[in-house]
C-alpha positions as MATLAB code, in Angstrom:
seq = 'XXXXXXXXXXXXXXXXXXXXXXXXXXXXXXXXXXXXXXXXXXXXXXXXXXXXXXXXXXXXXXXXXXXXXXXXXXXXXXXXXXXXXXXXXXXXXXXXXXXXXXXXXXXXX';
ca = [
       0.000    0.000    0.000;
       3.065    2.282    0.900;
       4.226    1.642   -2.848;
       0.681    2.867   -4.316;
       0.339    5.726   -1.865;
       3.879    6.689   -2.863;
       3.084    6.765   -6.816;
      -0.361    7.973   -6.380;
       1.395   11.322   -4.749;
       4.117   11.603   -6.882;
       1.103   11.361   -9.806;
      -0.508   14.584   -8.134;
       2.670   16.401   -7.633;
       3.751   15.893  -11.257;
       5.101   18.232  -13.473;
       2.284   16.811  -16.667;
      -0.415   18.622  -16.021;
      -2.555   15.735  -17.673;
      -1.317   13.493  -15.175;
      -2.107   15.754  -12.382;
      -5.690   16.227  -13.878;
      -6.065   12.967  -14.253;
      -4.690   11.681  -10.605;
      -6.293   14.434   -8.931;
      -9.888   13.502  -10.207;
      -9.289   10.093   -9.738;
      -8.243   10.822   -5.952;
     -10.711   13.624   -4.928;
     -14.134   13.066   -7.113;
     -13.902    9.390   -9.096;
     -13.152    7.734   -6.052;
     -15.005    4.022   -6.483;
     -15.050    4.684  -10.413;
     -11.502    4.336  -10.911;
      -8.969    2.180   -9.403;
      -6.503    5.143   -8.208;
      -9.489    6.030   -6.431;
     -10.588    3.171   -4.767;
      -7.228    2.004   -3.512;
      -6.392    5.625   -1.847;
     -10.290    5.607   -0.340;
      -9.087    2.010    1.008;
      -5.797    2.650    2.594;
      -7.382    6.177    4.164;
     -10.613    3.543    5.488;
      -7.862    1.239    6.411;
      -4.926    3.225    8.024;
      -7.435    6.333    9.184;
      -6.412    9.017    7.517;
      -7.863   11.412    5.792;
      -6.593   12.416    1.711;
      -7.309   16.243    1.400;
      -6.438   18.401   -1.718;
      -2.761   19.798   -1.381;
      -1.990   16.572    1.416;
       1.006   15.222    0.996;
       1.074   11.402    1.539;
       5.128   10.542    1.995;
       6.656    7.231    3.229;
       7.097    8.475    7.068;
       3.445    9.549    7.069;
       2.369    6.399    5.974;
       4.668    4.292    7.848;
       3.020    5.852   10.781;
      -0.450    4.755   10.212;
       0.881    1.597    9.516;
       2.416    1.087   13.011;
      -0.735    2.415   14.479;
      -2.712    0.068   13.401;
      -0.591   -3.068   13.995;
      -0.169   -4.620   17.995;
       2.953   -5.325   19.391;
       2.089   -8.658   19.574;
       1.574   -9.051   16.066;
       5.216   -7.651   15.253;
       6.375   -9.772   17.749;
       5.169  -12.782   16.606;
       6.019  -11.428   12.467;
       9.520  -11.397   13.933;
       9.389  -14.831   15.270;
       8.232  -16.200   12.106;
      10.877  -14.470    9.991;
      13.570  -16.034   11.850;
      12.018  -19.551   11.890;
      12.393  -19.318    7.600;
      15.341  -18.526    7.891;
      15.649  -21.403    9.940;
      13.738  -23.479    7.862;
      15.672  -22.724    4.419;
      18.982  -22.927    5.979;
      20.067  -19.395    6.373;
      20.440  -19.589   10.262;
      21.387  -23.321   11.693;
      20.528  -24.470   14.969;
      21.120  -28.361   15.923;
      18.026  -30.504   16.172;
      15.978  -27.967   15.568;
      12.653  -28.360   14.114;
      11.320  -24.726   12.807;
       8.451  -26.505   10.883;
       6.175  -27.276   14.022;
       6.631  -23.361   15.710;
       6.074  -22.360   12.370;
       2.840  -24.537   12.418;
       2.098  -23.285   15.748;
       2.868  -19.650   15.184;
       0.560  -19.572   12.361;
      -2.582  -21.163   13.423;
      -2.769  -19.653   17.208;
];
């Protein structure tokens, strides 16, 4: 979503006016008609924020609502699981060791 947000504001900041037209209807009146439209109206439903004409949307912003709206334990247990495939494929080695059943158990909890 960061990557959409990203373009989608780098689309209404451009230097084509046709693409600013374009994004910027798209963004403040197409909304559900076009697909610009509909993902920015998801993230903003999804992350709660709101997109207002002249708003800028750049990667700390977002990374922000992100953060909000994830729980520590949820990290937590991301992190967890991210070591365990690296476990799993062989990047880290531990000694009898089986990462398969925590990964089963992680992910079904």
């Amino acid at each position: 979503m960061k990557r959409l947000l990203v373009f989608v504001q780098e689309c209404l900041t451009c230097d084509s006016e046709l693409v600013t037209f374009v994004s910027r209807y798209a963004v403040w009146y197409g909304r559900m008609l076009s697909p610009i439209g509909r993902n920015v109206l998801h993230c903003s439903l999804r992350y709660g924020f709101v997109v207002r004409s002249g708003s800028e949307l750049n990667c700390q912003v977002i990374r922000n609502f992100y953060w909000q709206s994830v729980s520590r334990d949820d990290v937590d247990k991301a992190r967890i699981l991210l070591e365990l495939l690296f476990v799993r494929l062989g990047n880290f080695r531990l000694s009898n060791f089986d990462a398969h059943s925590l990964i089963v158990a992680l992910c079904t909890e």
